[in-house]
N, C-alpha and C positions, 0 to 999 in steps of 0.2 A: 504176481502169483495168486492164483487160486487157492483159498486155504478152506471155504466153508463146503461144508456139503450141498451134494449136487439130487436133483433128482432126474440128472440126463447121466448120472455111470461115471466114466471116465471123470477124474479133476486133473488138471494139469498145475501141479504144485512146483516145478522146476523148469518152467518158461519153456519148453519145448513141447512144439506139435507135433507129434508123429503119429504116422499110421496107426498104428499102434489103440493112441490114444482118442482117434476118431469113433465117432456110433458106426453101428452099422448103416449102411449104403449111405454110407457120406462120399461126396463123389474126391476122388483120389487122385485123379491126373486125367487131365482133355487133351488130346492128341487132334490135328485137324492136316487139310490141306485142300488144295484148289489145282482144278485140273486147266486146262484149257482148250482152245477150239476143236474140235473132237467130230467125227464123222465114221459111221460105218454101214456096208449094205451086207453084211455078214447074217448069216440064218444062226452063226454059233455065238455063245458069248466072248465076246473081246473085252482085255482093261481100255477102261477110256484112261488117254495118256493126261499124264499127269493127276490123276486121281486117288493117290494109294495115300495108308499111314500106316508106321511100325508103331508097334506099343509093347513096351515091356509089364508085364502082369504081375500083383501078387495074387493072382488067384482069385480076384474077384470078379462079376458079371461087369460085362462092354457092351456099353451105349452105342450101334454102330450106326451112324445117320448118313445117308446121302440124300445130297440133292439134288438133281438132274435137270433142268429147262431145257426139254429137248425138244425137237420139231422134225414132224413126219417132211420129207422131199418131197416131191413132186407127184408121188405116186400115193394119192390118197389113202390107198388101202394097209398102209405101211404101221406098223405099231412098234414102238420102242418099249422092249421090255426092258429093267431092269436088275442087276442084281449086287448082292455084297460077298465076296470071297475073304475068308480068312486061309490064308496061306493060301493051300489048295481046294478047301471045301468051299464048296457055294453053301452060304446060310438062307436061301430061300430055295423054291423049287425049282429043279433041276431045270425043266423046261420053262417054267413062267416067273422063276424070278422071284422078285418083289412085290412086283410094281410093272406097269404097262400102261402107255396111254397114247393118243395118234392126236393129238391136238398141242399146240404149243403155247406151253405150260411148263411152269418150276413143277417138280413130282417128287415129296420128300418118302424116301424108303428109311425104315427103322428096323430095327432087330435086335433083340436083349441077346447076345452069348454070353454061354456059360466055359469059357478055357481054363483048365488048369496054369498055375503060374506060369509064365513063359513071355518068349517076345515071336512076336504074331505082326504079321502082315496083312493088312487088309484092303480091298480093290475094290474100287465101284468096275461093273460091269454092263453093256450095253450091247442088244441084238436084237436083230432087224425080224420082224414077223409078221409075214402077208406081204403081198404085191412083190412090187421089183424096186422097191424105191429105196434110198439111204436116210437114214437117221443122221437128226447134225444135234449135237451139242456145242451150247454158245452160237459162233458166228452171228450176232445182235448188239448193235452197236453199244457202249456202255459196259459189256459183260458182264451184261445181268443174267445171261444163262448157261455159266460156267456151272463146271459139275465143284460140288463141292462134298468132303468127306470129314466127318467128325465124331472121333470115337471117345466116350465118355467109361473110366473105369472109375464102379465102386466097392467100397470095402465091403467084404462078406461076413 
C-alpha cells in the first residue's frame, strides 16, 4: 500500500490499479495483429487480409500504428499508398492515405484518434497508384514484410 503523499495525484491505498486511478495518457490497453501475404492491383482502397484490430474504448485517444513492407510489381511506376480505417472512416486522406512509397521498404503510418467510448474496428488499407503494376505485401522469405497493426489506447 501506498500511504505517503504523492506529487503524481492519484495514491493507490487499497492495492488496486484501475483506470481510474492512472495520470492522464497513461497508456490503458495495446490492441495489435499481423496480416499476411497480401497483394493488390486495385486503384481503390482494399483491407489487406489479415490486418485488422477491435478495441474496446473508454473514451480516450488511439495510437493507430501500421506497418506495411510493401514492394512496387513489376511495373516501376506503381506506388503503394496506405491507409488506417476505423470502422468505416478512413483516418487519412481520402485519396493519398497515410503514407505512399514505390520502393521496398517497411512504411510505418501513425495517426492519434480521438473516438468517443466504444468498440472500434480498425484496418490497415492498401491501393495501387500509377502504372499497371500490383503491390505485394510480405511474399519475402522470413516475413519480414508482413503488414502489422497496433493500436495503443490512452487515458484522457
Amino acid at each position: 500500500m501506498i500511504n505517503s503523499p504523492s506529487p503524481y495525484g492519484n495514491i493507490i491505498s487499497d492495492n488496486s490499479i484501475t483506470t481510474a486511478k492512472l495520470i492522464n495518457e497513461a497508456v490503458t490497453q495495446i490492441v495489435a495483429s499481423a496480416g499476411v501475404d497480401f497483394n493488390t492491383n486495385s486503384a481503390n482502397f482494399v483491407d489487406i487480409t489479415g490486418c485488422s484490430a477491435t478495441i474496446t474504448t473508454n473514451g480516450g485517444k488511439v495510437l493507430a500504428i501500421l506497418n506495411t513492407g510493401h514492394t512496387a510489381g513489376s511495373a516501376g511506376t506503381t506506388i503503394g499508398v496506405v491507409t488506417i480505417l476505423r470502422d468505416a472512416t478512413n483516418l487519412g486522406d481520402s485519396t493519398w492515405g497515410l503514407n505512399g512509397i514505390s520502393a521496398a521498404v517497411g512504411v510505418e503510418s501513425a495517426v492519434i484518434d480521438s473516438p468517443i467510448a466504444g468498440t472500434y474496428t480498425y484496418k490497415g488499407q492498401l491501393r495501387a497508384d500509377g502504372g499497371s503494376g500490383t503491390i505485394y505485401v510480405g511474399f519475402q522469405a522470413g516475413g519480414t514484410k508482413t503488414c502489422k497493426l497496433i493500436l495503443i489506447e490512452v487515458k484522457k
